[in-house]
MMTF fields as JSON, N, C-alpha, C and O atoms, coordinates in Angstrom:
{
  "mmtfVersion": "1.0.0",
  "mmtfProducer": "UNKNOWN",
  "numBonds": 407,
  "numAtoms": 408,
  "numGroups": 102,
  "numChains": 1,
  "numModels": 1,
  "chainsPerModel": [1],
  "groupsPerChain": [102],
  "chainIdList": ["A"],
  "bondAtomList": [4, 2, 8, 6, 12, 10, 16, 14, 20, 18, 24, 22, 28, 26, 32, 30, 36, 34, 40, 38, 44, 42, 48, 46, 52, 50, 56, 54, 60, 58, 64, 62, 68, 66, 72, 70, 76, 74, 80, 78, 84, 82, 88, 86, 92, 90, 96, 94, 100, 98, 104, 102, 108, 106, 112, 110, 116, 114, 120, 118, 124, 122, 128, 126, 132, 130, 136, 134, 140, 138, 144, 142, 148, 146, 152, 150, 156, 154, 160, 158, 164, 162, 168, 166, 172, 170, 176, 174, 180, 178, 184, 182, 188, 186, 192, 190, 196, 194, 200, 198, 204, 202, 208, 206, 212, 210, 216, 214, 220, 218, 224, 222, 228, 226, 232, 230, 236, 234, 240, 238, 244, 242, 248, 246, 252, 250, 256, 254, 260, 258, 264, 262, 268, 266, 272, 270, 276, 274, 280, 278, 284, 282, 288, 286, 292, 290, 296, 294, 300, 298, 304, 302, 308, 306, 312, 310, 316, 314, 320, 318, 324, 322, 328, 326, 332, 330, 336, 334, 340, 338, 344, 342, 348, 346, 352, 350, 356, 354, 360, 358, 364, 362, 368, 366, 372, 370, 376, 374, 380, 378, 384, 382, 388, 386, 392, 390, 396, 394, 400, 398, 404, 402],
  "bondOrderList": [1, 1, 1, 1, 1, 1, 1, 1, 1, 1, 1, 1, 1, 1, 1, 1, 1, 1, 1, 1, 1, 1, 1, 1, 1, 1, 1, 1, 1, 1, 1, 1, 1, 1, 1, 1, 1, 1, 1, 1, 1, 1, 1, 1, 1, 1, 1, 1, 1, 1, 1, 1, 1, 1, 1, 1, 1, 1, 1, 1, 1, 1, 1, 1, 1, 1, 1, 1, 1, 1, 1, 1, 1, 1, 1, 1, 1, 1, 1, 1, 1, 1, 1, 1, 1, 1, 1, 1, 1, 1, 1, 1, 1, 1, 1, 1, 1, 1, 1, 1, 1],
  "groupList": [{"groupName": "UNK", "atomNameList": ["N", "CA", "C", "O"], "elementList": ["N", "C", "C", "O"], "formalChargeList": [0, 0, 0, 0], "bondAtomList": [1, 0, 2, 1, 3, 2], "bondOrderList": [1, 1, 2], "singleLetterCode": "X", "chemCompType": "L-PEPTIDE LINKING"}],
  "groupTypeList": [0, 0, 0, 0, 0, 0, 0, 0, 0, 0, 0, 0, 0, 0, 0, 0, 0, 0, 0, 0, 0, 0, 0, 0, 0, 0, 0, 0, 0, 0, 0, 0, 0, 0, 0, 0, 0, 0, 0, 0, 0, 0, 0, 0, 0, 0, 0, 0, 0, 0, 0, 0, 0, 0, 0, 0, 0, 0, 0, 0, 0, 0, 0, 0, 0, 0, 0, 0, 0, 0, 0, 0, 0, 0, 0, 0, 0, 0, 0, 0, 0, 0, 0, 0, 0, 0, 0, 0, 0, 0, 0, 0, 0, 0, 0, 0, 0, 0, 0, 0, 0, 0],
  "groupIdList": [1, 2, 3, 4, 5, 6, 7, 8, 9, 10, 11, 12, 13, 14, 15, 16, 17, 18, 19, 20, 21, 22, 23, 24, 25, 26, 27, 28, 29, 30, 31, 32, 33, 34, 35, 36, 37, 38, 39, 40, 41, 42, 43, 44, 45, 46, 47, 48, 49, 50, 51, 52, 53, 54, 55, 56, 57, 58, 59, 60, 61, 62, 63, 64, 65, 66, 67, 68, 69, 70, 71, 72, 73, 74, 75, 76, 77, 78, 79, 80, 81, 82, 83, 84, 85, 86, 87, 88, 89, 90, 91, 92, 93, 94, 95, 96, 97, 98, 99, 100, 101, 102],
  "secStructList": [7, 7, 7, 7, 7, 7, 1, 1, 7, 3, 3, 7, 7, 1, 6, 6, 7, 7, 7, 3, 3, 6, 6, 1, 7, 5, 7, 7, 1, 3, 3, 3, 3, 3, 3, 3, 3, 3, 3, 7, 1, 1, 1, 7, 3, 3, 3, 3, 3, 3, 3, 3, 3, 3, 3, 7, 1, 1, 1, 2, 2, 2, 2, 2, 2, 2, 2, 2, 2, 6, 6, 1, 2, 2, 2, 2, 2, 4, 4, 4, 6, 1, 1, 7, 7, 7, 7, 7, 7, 7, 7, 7, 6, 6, 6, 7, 7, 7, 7, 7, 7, 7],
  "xCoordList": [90.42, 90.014, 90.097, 91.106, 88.842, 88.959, 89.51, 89.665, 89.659, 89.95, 88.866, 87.776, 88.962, 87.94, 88.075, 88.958, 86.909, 87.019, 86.699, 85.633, 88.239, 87.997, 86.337, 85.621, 85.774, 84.81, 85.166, 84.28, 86.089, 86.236, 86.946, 88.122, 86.283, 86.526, 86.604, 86.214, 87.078, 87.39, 86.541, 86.555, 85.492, 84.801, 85.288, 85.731, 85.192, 85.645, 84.559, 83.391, 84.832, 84.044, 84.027, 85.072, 83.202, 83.873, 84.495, 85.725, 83.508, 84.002, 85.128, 85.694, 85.938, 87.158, 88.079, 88.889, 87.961, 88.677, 89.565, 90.586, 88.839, 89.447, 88.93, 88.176, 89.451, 89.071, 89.198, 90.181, 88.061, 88.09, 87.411, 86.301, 88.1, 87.391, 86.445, 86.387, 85.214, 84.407, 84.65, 83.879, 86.048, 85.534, 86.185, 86.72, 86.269, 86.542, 88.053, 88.356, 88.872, 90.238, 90.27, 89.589, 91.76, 92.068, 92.515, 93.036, 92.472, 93.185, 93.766, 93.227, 95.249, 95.677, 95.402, 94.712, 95.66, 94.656, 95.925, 95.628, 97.11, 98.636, 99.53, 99.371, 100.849, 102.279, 103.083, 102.949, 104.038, 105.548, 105.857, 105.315, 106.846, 107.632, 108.798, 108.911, 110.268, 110.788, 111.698, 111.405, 112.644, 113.194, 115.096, 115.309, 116.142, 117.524, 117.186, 116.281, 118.71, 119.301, 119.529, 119.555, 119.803, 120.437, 120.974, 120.564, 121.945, 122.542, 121.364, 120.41, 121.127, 119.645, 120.718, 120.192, 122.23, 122.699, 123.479, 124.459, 122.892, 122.874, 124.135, 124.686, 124.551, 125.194, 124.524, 125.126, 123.174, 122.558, 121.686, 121.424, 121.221, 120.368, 118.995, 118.32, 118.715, 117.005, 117.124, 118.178, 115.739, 115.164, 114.798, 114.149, 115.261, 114.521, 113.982, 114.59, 112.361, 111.688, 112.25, 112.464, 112.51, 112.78, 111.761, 111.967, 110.714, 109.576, 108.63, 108.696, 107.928, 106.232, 106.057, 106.127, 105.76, 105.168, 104.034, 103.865, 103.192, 101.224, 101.334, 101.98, 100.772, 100.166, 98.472, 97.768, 97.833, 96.622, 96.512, 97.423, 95.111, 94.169, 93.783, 93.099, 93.769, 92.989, 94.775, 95.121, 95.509, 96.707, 97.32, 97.609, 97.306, 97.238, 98.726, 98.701, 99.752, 100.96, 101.06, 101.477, 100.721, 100.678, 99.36, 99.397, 98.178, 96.585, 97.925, 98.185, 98.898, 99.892, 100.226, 99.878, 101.211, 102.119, 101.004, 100.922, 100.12, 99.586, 98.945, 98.277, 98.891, 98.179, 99.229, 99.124, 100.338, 101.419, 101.637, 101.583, 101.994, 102.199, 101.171, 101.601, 99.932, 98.784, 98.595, 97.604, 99.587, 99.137, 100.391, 100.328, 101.265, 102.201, 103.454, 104.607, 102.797, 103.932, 104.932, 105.728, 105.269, 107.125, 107.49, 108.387, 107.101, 107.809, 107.415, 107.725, 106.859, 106.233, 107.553, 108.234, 107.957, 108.644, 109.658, 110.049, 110.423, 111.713, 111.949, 112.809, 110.91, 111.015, 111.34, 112.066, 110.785, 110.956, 111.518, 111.324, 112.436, 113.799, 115.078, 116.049, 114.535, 115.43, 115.671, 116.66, 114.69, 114.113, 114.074, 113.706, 114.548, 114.546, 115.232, 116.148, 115.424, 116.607, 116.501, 115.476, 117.505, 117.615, 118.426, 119.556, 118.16, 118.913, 118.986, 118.188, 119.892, 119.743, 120.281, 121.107, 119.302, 119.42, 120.222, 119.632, 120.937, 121.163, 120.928, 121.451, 120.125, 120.178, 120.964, 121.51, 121.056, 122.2, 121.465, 120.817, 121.561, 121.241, 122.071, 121.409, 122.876, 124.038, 122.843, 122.114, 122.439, 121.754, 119.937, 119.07, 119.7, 118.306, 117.843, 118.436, 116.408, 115.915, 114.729, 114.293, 114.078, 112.297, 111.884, 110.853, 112.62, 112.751, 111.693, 111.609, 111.131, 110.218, 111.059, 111.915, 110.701, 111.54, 110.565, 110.673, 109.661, 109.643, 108.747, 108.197],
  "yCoordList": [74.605, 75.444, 74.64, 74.021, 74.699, 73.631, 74.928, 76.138, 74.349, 74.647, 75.476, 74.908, 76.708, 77.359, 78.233, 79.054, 77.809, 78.285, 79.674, 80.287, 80.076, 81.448, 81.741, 80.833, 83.272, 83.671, 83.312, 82.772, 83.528, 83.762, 82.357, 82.38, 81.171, 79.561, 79.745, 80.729, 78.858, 78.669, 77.306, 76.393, 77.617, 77.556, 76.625, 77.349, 75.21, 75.045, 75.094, 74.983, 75.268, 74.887, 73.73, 73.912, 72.625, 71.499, 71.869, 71.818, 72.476, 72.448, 72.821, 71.793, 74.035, 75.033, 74.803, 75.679, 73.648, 73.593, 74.468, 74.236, 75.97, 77.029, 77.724, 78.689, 77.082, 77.725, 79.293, 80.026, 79.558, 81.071, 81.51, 81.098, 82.337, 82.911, 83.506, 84.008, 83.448, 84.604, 86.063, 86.61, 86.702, 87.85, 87.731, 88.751, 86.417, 86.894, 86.371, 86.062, 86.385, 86.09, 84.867, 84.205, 84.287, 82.949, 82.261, 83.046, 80.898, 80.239, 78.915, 78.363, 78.865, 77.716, 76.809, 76.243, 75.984, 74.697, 73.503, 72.329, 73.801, 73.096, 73.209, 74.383, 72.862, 73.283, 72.15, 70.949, 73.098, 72.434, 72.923, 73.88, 72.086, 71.857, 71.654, 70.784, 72.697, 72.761, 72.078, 72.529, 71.142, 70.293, 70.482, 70.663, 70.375, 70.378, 69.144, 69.027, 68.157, 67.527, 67.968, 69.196, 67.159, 67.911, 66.675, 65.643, 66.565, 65.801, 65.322, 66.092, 64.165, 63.849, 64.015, 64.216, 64.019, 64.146, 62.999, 63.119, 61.822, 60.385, 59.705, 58.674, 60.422, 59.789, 59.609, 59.305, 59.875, 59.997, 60.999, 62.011, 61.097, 62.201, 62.289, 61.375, 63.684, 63.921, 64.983, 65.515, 65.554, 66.507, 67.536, 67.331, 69.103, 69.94, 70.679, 70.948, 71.181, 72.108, 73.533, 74.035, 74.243, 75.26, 76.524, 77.597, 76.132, 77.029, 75.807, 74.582, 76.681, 76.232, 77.492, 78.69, 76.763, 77.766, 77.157, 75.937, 78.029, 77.808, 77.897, 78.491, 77.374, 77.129, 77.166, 76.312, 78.769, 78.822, 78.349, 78.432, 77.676, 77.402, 78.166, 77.822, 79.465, 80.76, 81.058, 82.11, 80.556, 81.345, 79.887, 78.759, 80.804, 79.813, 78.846, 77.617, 79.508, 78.569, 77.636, 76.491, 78.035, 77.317, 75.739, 74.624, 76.499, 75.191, 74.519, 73.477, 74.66, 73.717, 72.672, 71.493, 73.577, 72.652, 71.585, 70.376, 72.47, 71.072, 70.355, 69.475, 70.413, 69.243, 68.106, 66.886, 68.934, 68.323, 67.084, 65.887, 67.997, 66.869, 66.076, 65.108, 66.162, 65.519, 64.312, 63.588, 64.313, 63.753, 62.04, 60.821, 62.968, 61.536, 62.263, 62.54, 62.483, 62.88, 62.686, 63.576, 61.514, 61.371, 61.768, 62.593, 61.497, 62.169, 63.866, 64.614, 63.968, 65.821, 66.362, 67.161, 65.72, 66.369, 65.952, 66.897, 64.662, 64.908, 65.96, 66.841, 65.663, 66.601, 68.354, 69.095, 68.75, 70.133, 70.591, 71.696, 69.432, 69.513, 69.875, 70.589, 68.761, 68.927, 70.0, 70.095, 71.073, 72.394, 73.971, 75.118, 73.434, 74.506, 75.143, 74.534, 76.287, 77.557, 78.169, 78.775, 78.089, 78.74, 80.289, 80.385, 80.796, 81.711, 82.404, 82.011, 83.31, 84.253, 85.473, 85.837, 86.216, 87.109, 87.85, 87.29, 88.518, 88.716, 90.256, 91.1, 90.455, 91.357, 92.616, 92.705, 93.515, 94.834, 96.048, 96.696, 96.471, 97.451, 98.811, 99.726, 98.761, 99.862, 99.885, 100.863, 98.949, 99.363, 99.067, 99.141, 98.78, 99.144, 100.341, 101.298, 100.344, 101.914, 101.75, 100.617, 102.529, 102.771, 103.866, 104.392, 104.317, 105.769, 105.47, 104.313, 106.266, 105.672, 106.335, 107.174, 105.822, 105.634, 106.557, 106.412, 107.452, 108.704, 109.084, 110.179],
  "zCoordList": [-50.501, -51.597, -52.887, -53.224, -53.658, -54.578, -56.236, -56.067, -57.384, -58.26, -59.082, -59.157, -59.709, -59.983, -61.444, -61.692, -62.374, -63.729, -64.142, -64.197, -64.487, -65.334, -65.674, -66.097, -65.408, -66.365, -67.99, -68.651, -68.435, -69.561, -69.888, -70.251, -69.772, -70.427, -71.708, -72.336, -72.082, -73.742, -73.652, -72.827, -75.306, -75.668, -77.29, -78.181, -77.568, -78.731, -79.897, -79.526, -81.453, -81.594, -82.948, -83.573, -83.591, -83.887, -84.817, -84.847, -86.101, -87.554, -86.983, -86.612, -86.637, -87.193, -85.88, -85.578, -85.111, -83.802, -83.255, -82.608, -83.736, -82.794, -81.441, -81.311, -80.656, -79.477, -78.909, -79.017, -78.343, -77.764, -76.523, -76.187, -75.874, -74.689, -75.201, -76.323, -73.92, -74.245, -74.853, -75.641, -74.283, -75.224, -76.462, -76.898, -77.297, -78.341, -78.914, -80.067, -77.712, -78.1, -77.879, -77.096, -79.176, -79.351, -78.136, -77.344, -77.691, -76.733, -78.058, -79.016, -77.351, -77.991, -78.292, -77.444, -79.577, -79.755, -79.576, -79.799, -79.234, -79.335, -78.871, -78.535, -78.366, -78.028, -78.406, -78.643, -78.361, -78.985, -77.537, -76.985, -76.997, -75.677, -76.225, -77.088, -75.678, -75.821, -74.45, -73.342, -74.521, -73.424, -74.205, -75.404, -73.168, -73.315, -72.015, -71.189, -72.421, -71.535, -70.654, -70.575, -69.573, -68.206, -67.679, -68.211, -66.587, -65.728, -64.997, -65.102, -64.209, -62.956, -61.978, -60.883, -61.878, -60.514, -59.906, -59.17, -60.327, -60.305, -61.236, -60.85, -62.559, -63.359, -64.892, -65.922, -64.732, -65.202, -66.253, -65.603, -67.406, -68.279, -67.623, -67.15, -67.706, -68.097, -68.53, -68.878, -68.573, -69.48, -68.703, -67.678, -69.19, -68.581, -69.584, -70.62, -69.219, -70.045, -69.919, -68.816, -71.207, -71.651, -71.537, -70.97, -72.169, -72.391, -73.51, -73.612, -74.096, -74.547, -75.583, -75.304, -77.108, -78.056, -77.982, -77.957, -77.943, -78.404, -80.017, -80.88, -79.946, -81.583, -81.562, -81.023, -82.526, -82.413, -83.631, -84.454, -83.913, -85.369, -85.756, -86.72, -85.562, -86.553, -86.758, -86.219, -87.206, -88.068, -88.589, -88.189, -89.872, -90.72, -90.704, -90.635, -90.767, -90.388, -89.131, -89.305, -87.937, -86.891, -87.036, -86.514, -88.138, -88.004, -88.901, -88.299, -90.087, -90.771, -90.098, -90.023, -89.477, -88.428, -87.753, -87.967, -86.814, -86.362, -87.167, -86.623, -88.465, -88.884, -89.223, -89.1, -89.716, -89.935, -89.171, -89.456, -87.734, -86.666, -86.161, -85.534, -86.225, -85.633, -87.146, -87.244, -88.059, -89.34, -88.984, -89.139, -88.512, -88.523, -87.333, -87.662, -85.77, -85.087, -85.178, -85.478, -84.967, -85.381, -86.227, -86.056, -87.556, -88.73, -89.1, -90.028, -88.283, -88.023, -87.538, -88.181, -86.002, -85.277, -86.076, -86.761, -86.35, -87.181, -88.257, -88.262, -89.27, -90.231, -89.624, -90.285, -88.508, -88.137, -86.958, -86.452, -86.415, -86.204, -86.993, -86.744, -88.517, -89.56, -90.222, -90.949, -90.04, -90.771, -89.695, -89.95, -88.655, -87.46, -87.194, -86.642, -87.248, -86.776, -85.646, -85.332, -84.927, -83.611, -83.438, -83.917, -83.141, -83.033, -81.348, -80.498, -81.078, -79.751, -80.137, -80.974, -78.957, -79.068, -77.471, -76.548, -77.071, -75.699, -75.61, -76.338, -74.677, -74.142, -73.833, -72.733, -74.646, -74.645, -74.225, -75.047, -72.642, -72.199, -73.171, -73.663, -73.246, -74.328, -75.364, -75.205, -76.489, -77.625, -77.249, -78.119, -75.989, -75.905, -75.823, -75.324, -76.467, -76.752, -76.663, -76.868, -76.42, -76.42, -76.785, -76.366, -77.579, -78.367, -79.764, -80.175, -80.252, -81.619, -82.499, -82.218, -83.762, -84.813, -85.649, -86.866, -85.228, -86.151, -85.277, -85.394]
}
């Protein structure tokens, strides 16, 4: 069974390098990969992936960033390492709600 393309391909286009499916909606033009250390087992480091933010070009903070980083990667990604906040959040069945708020 060979590999087979969505109806709905994304479509770029040059000027505004925002890509879109046919009906309309954005497909990512970017990602930031998020990786933590890990043990290899060996004695050794590697990397495991975390997750993946998309970054679309029709919003305007994210077309930033990537220009940012597509302008001078290394000093993209340092700089917004240097500038990055993490936070968590955990999960509290006790204060979850799906109740509306009027």
């Amino acid at each position: 069974m060979g590999f087979q393309l969505n109806n709905s391909a994304a479509v770029a286009t040059q000027s505004s390098n925002v890509r879109q499916f046919a009906d309309g909606k954005t497909k990512a033009s970017g990602f930031l990969n998020i990786y933590i250390p890990v043990n290899d087992g060996r004695g050794g480091v590697a990397k495991r992936k975390l997750g993946t933010i998309a970054l679309r070009a029709d919003r305007p903070i994210e077309k930033a960033l990537m220009d940012r980083l597509a302008s001078d990667p290394d000093a993209g990604i340092a700089a917004l390492l240097n500038n990055l906040e993490l936070n968590y959040q955990p999960w509290n069945e006790e204060t979850a709600s799906n109740d509306l708020a009027f």
